[in-house]
Each structure stands twice: as structure tokens, then as C-alpha cells.
KENUZA-993952 format. One record per atom (N, C-alpha, C): x, y, z; residue in three letters. Coordinates in steps of 0.02 Angstrom, whole numbers, plus 50000, padded with zeros to 5 digits. Layout:
<sites>
XYZALA ...
</sites>
This chain:
<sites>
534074769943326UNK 533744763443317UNK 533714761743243UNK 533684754843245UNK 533564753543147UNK 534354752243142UNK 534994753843150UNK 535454749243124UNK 535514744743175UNK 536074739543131UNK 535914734243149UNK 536594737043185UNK 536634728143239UNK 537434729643295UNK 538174729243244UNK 537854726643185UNK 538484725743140UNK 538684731843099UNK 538224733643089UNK 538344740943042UNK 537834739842974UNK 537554733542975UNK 537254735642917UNK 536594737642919UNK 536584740242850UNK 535924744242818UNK 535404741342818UNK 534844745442838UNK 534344741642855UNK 533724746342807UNK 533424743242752UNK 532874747142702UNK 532174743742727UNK 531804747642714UNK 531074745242711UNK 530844745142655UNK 530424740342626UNK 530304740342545UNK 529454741642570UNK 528974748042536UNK 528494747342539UNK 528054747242479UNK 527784745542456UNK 527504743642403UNK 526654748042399UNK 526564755642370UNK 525854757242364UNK 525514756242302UNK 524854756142321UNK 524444757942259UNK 523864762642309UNK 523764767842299UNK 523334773042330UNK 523024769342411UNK 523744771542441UNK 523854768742495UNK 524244772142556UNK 524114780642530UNK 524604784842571UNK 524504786742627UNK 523814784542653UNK 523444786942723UNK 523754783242752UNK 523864775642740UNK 524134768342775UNK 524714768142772UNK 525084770842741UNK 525914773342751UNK 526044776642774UNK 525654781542781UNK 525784788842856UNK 525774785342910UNK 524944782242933UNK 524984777943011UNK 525514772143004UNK 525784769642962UNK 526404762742935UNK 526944766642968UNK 527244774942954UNK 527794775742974UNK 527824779443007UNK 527264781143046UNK 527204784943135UNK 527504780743166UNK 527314772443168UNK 527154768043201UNK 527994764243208UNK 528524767043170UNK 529084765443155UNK 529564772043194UNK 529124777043223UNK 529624779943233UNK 530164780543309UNK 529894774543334UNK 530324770443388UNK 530974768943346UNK 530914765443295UNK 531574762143270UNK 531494763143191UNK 531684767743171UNK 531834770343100UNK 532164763643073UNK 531904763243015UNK 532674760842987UNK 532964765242952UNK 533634763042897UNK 534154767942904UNK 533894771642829UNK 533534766342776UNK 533204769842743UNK 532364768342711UNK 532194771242713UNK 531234769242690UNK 531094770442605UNK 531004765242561UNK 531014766642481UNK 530304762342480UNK 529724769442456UNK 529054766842453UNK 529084765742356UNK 528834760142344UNK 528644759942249UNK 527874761742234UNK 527934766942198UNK 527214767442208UNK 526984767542129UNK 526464763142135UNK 526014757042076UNK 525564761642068UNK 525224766342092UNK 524694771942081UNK 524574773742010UNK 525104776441983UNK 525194780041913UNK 524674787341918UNK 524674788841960UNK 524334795241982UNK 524764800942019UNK 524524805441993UNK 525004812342023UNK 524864815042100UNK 524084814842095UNK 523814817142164UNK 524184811042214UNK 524104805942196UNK 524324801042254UNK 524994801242254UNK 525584800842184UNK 526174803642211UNK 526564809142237UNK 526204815042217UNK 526294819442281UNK 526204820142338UNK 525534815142360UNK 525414811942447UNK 526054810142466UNK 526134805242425UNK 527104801842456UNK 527594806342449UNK 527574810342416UNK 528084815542426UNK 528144816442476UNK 527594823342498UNK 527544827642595UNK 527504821642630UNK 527824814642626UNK 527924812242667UNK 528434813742693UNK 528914814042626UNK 529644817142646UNK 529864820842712UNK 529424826342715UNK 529504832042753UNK 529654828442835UNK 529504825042832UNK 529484821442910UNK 530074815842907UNK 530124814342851UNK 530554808042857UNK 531194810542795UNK 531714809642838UNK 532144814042794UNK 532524807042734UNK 532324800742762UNK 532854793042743UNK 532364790842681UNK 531754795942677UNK 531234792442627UNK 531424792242553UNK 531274787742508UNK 531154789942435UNK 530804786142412UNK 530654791942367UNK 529714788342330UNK 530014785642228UNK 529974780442219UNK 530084777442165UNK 529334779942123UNK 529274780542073UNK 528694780842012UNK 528674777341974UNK 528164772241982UNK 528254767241932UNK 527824768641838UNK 527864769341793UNK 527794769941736UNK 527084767041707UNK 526884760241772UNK 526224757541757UNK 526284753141822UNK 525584750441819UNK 525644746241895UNK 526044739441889UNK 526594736141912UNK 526724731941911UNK 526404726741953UNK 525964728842007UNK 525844723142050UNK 526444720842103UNK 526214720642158UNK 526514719242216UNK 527114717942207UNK 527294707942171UNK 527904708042176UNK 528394709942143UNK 528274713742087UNK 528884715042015UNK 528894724442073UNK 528404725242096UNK 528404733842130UNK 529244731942189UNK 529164726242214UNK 529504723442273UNK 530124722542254UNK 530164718042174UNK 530734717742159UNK 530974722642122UNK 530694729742110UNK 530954734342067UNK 531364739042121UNK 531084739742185UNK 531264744242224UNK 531864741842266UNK 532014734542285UNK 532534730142316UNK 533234731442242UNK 533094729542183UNK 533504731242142UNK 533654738142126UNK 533424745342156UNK 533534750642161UNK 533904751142194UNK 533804748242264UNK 534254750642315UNK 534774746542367UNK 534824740542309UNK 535394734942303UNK 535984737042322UNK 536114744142293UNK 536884745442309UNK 537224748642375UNK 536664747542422UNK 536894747842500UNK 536974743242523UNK 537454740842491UNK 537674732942507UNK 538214733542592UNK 538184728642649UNK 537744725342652UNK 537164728642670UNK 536454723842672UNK 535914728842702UNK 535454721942706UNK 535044723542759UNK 534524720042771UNK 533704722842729UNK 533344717842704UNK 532934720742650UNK 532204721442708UNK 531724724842731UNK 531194722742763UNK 530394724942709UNK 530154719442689UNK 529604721542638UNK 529144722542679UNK 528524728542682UNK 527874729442737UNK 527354730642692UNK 526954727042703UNK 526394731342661UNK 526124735142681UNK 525774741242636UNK 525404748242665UNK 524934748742747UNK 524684743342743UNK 524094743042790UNK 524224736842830UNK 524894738042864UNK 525274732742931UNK 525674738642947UNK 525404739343026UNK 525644742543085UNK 526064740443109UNK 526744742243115UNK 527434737243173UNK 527114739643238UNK 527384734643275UNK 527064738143329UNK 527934737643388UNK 528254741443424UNK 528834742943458UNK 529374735743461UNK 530014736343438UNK 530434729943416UNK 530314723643370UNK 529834728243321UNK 529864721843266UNK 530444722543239UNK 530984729343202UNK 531264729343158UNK 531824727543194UNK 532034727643273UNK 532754724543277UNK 532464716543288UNK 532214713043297UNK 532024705243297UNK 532124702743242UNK 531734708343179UNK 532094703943117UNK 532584704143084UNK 532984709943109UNK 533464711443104UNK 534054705943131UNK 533984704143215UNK 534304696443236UNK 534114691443223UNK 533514690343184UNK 533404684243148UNK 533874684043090UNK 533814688343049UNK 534314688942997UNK 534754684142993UNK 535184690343021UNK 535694690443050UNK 536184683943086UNK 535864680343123UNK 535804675643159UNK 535724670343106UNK 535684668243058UNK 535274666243000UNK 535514668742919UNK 535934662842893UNK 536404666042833UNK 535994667942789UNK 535704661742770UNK 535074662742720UNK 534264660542724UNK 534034665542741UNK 533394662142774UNK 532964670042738UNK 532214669942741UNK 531724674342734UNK 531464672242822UNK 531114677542827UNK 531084678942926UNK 530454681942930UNK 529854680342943UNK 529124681542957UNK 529094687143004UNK 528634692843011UNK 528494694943083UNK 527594689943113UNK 527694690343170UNK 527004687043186UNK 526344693043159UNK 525834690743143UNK 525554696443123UNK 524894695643176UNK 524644700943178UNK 523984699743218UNK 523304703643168UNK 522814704443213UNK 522324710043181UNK 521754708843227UNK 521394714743232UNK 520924717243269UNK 520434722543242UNK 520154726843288UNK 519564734143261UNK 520344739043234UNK 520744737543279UNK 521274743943260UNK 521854740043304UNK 522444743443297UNK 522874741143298UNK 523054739743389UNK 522714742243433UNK 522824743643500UNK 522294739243518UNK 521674738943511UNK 521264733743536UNK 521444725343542UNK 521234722743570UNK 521374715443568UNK 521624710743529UNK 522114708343523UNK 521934708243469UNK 522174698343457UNK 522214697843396UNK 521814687743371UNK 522414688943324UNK 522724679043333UNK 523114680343285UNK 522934679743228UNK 523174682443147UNK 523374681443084UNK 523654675343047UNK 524354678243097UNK 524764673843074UNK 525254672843113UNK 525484666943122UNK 526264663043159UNK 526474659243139UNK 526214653643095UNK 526354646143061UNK 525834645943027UNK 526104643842949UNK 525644640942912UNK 525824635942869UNK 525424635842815UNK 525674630542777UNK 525394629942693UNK 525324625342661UNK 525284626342587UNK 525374619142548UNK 524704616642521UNK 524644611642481UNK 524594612942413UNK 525094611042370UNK 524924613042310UNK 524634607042270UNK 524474598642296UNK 524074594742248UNK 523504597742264UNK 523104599342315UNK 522494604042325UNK 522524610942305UNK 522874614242312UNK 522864620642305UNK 522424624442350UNK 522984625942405UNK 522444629042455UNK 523084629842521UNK 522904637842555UNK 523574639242613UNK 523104639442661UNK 523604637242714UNK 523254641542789UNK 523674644742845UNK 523334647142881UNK 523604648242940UNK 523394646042996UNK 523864643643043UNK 523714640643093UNK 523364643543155UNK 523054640743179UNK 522724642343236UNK 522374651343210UNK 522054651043170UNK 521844657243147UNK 521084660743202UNK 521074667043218UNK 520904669243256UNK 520834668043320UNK 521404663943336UNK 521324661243410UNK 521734668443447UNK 521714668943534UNK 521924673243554UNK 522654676443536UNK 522994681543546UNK 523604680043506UNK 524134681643562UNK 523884682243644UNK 524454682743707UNK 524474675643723UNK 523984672843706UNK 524214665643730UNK 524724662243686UNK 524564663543635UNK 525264658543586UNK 525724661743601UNK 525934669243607UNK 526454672243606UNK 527074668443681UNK 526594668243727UNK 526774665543780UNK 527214659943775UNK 526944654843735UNK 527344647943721UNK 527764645843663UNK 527984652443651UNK 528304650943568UNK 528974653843595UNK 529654650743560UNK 530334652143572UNK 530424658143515UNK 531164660243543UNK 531174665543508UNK 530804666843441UNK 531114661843402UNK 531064659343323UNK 530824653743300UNK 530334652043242UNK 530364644143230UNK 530274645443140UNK 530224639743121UNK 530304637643046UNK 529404637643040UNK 529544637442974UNK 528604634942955UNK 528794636842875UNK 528414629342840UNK 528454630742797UNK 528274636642737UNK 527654641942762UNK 527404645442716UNK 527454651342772UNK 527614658142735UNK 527554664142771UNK 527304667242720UNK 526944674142750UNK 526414678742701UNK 526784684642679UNK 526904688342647UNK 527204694742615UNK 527014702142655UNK 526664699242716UNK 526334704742739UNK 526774710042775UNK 527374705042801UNK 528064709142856UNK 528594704042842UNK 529074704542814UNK 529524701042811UNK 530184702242774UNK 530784699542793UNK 531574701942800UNK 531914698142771UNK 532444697242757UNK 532904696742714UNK 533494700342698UNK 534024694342662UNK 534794697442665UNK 534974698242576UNK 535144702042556UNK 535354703642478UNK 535564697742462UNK 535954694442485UNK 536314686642467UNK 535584681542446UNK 535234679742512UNK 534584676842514UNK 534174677942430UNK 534024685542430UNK 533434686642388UNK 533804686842314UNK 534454687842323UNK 534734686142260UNK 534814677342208UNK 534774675242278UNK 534764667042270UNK 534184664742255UNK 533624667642262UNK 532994665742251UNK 532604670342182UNK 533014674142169UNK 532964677942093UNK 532264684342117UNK 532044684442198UNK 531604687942195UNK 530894685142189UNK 530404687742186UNK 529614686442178UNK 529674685642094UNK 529114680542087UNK 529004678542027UNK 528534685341979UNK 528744688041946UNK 528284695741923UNK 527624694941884UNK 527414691641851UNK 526724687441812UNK 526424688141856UNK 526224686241932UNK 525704685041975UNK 525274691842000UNK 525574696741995UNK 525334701841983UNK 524934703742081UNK 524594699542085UNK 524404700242173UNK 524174692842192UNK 524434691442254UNK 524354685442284UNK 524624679742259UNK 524564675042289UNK 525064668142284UNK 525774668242276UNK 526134673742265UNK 526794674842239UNK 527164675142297UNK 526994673442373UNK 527284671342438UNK 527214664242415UNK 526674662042421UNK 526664654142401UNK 527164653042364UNK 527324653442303UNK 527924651242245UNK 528564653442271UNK 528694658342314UNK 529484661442346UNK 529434655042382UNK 528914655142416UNK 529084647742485UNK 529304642142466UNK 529084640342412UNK 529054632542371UNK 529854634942344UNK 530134638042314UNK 530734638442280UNK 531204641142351UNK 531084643242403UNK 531494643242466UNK 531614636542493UNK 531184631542490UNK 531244626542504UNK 531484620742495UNK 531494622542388UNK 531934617642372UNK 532454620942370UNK 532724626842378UNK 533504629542395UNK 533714630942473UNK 533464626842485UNK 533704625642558UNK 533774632142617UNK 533324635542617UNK 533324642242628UNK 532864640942686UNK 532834644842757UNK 532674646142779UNK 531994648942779UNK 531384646942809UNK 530854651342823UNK 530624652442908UNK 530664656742918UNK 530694657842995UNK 530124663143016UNK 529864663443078UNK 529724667543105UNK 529914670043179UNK 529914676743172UNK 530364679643237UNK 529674682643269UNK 529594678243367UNK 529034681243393UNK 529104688043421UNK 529624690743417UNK 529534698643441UNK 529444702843413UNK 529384702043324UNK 529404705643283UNK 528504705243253UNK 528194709143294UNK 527594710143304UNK 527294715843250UNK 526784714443204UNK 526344717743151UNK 525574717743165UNK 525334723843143UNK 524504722543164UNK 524324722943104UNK 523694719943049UNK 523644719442986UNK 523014720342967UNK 522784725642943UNK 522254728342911UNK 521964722842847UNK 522034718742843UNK 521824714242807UNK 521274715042756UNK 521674715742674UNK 521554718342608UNK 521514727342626UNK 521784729042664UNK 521474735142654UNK 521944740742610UNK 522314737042574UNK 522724741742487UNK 522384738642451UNK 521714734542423UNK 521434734242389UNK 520594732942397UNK 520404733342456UNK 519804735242468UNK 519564742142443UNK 519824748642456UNK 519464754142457UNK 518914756142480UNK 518684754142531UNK 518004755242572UNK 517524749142568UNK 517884746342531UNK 517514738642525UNK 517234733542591UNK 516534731042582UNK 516484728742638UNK 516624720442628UNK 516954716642675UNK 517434713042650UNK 517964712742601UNK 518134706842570UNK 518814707242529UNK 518524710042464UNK 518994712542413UNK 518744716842366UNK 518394712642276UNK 518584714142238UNK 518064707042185UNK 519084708542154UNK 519404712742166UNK 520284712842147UNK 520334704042170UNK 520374705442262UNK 520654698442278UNK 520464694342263UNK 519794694342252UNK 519434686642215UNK 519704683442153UNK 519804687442120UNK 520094686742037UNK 520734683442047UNK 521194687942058UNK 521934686142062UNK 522254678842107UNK 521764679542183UNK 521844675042223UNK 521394670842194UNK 521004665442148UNK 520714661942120UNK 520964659342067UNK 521294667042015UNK 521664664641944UNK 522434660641980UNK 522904665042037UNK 523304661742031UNK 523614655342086UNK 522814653542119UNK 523154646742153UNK 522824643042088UNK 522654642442029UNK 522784638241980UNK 523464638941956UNK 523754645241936UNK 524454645341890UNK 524774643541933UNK 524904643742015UNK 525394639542045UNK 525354635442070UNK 524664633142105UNK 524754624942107UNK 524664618142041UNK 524464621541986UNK 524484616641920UNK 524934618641921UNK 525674625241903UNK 526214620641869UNK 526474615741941UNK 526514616541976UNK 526584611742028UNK 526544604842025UNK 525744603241987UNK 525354596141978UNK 525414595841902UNK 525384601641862UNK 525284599941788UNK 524584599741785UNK 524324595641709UNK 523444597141683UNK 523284592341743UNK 523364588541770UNK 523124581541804UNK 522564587841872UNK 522864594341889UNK 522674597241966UNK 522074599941935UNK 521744601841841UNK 521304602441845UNK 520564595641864UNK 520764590741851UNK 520254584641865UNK 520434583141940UNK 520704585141980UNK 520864582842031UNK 520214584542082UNK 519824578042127UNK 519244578642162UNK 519384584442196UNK 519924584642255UNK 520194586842312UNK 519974595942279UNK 520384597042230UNK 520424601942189UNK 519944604642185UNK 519274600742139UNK 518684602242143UNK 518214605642169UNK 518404601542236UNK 518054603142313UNK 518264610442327UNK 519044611442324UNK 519424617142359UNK 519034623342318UNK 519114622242242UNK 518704626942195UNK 518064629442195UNK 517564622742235UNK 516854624942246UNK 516954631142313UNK 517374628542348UNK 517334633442442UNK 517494640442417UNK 518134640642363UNK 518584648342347UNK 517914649942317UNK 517644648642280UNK 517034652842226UNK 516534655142250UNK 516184649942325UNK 515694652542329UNK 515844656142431UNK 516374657542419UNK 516514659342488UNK 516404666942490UNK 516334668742452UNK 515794678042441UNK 514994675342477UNK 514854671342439UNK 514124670642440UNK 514144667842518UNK 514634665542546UNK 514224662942629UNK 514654668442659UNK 514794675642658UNK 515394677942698UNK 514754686042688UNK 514534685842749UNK 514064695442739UNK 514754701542723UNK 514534701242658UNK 514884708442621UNK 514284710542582UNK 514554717042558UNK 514084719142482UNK 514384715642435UNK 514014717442383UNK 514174715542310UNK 514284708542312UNK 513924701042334UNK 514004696542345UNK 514414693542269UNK 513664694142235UNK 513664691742169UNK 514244695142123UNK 514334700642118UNK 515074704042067UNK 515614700942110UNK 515634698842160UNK 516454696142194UNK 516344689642168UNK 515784685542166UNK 515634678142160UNK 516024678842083UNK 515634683942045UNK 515874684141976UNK 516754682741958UNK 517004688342001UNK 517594689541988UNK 517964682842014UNK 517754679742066UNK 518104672942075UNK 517954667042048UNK 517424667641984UNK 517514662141944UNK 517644665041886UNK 517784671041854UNK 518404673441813UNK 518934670541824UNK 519254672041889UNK 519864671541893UNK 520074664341886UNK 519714659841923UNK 519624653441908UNK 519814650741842UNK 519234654641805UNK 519144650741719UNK 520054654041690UNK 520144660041715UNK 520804663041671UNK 521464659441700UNK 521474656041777UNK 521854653541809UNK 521714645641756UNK 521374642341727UNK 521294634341718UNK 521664636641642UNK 521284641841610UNK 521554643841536UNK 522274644441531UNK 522674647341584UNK 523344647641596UNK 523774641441603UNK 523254636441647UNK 523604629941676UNK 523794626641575UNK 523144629141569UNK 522974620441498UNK 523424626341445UNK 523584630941448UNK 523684634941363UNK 524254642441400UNK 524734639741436UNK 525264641141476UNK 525604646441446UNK 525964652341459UNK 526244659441391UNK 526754654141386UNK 527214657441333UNK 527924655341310UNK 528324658341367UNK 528964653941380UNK 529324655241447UNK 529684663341428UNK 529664664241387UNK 529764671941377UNK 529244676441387UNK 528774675341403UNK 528264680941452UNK 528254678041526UNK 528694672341544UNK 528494675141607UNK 529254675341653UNK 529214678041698UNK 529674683441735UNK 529834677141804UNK 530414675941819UNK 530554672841873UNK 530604666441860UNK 
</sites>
């Protein structure tokens, strides 16, 4: 299982940062359909945790563990490890994050989405629940993405997830897909130069989508290619709710990508405004700990996301 009917190569790109418990249950959960090779990047910069990924080895003979030098953050980790192992040309690329469960025929679905599909990026449906076997609500199937507001969603979010499955065709388009499970052809991700590397975590699906779109690229999702999604849980750490990480990053950078989008005009923008009051104080109406240090960190990110919009680096610091 794991090659494709054509012969080609089929990689998994996984992306850690002290995330090796969630890559063990990640590639139990794969061992219906291997693919042909598994290349984890691991952002840790820690020894104890890269020797976790090591004795992964022992079980998985297709594995290799990349060391990264410092953390790059999700997508430069994504695009360091796809440009590692570029030269199994052809090959189908599948990015997972640590803490998304496949659950039996995701990897040949996106594999015939592909496939089926010259140049396109290819969604798995994602779900989430207590654990991966319980009931479970969808995530994700269709979403979408305003950048004069600045603000994504997903559709029909926590509604049941056997009932949609029921009425959806193989495959459909939608403009925005999440980084959480998703495929690709060397041709594709070469055309799109990859994830933008500056963003460091979050929004950097948003900006692939927007530049897939104006290159005429495909965004798809394949409904058999089924994920269960621990949601933030590579940067929670025992955190109850989302962590004061996501607040920052997801706050600083739907300013850096929906202003360059709008330009200075998206900081005075009402709509904007509004969207900025909900992101900031959505700690404070959501029962977690640490209300106030997450509140903090999402109007950091905020103020460093507006400082970016109005006083922008030189196009030589940024990547993509």
C-alpha cells in the first residue's frame, strides 16, 4: 500500500517541534498504507527529542529524521524537507501535521486526487473529537478566506461529520484549505515556490491559497481521504485551550497577510476593526487558563502584525 497505480513515489512531509508522542500514534495509524517514504523535519533543536525520532526508525524502516539547526517554523520546516527529498522525482508530496490521525484510505484518495488532477493542492476532510474513534464533528471540508476583513472559516463547523460525508461527491474545489493533511505534485509546489517562510506559524495556508488561485491551481478536497485532528496540540503542551504561541502568530499574521492584500487602508478598515476586537478578546470569552497572558499575547501579535503592515522588512528579508 502507499504506491501509487503509476509507480510514483509517494513521501509524507512531517513537520515536529516536541511532538514525538503524536508522530508515534500519526504513524501506527498509517500502517494500513505506508507510504513509500516518511521524512519527519524536526524544529525541536533538542537532542532528547531528536533521539525520540530516531527509535522511531526501528519500526519504520522508509523513515528519516532531518535536524534542523534552529526552528524554522512550520512552513520553511515544510519547505526544507520537500526540497530534501525532491529528487524522487516523480513523487507525490503528502504534508501531516504531528497531531492528525489518517484514519484507513486517506493516502490512496489523495493520492487519485492528485493524480487525477495536473496541478492542484488536494485537502483531506478533517474531523475531531475526545479521540480519534469517538464521534466525531466536522473540522474541516470547505472553507473560505476574506482578506479586506481578515478573517477564515470553515464551513459548517462542528456540525455532525456522517451526515456531510453522505452528500458530498468524490471531490470538490473550495477556495481555502488548512495545512493540517494535504498533497501535492513536485510540478504543483514548484509552481507555487512553496510556503511563504517569514510566517513562521499560521496564515501561511491562507497566502499558498491566495497565490494558488491567482495561478490557476487547483484547491480540492478528496472525501475519502479522512484525518482526525487534535487541534493545536504541537503547540499547546498541556495547555488548556489554544496556547498564548497561537494567539501571537495567528493575530500578528492575519495583519501581514491580509494588509499586504489591502495595503495601510486594512488598518482603518471598520469591518477590520470589528474582526480585531473578536480575535483579541476571544481568550477572554473561551474557558481556558491563563485568560489574561493569551489576551496579552494576542494583542502583541496584533500591535507587531500592524507594525509590519505600516513599516514592512526590505524584500530581502522576506522569503517567498
Amino acid at each position: 500500500m502507499g504506491q501509487a497505480s503509476s509507480g510514483v513515489t509517494t513521501v509524507c512531509i512531517v513537520v515536529n517541534y516536541f511532538s514525538s508522542t503524536m508522530i508515534e500514534r500519526c504513524l501506527e495509524a498509517m500502517l494500513t498504507e505506508l507510504p513509500n517514504r516518511i521524512v519527519i523535519y524536526d524544529n525541536s533543536c533538542d537532542e532528547s527529542e531528536y533521539q525520540n525520532l530516531e527509535r522511531l526508525k526501528l519500526g519504520y524502516h522508509n523513515l528519516e529524521v532531518l535536524r534542523g539547526a534552529k526552528n524554522l517554523g512550520f512552513g520553511a520546516g515544510v519547505n526544507a524537507a520537500i526540497g530534501h527529498t525532491a529528487q524522487y522525482e516523480p513523487c507525490i508530496f503528502w504534508v501531516l501535521n504531528p497531531d492528525a490521525v489518517p484514519q484507513p484510505g486517506c493516502l490512496n484518495a489523495l493520492q487519485e486526487a492528485v493524480e487525477a488532477n495536473e496541478m492542484c493542492l488536494v485537502s483531506s476532510v478533517v474531523s475531531f473529537g475526545e479521540t480519534p474513534t469517538a464521534d466525531q464533528s466536522i473540522w474541516f471540508y470547505r472553507g473560505g478566506y476574506d482578506l479586506i476583513a481578515g478573517k477564515v472559516w470553515h464551513d459548517d463547523f462542528r456540525a455532525p461529520l456522517n451526515k456531510m460525508l453522505e452528500s458530498q461527491p468524490k471531490t470538490w474545489t473550495t477556495p481555502f484549505l488548512p495545512g493540517t493533511s494535504f498533497a501535492t505534485n513536485l510540478e504543483t509546489w514548484e509552481r507555487l515556490g512553496g510556503f511563504r517562510e517569514d510566517l513562521f506559524l499560521y496564515w501561511e495556508d491562507v497566502e499558498l491559497c491566495e497565490r494558488a488561485q491567482k495561478s490557476s491551481i487547483k484547491t480540492l478536497v478528496a472525501r475519502d481521504a479522512l484525518v482526525w485532528h487534535g487541534e493545536g496540540g504541537t503547540t499547546n503542551f498541556g495547555e488548556d485551550g489554544h496556547s498564548k504561541t497561537y494567539y501571537y502568530w495567528m493575530n500578528k499574521n492575519r495583519y501581514v497577510i491580509s494588509g499586504t492584500h489591502s495595503g495601510r487602508k486594512f488598518v482603518g478598515n471598520p469591518a477590520v476593526a470589528w474582526e480585531t476586537f473578536k480575535c483579541i478578546s476571544r481568550p477572554l470569552l473561551t474557558p481556558q487558563k491563563d485568560r489574561l497572558g493569551k489576551t496579552w499575547s494576542a494583542i502583541r501579535g496584533t500591535k507587531d502584525g500592524i507594525m509590519a503592515l505600516l513599516w514592512p522588512p526590505r524584500p530581502s528579508e522576506v522569503s517567498k
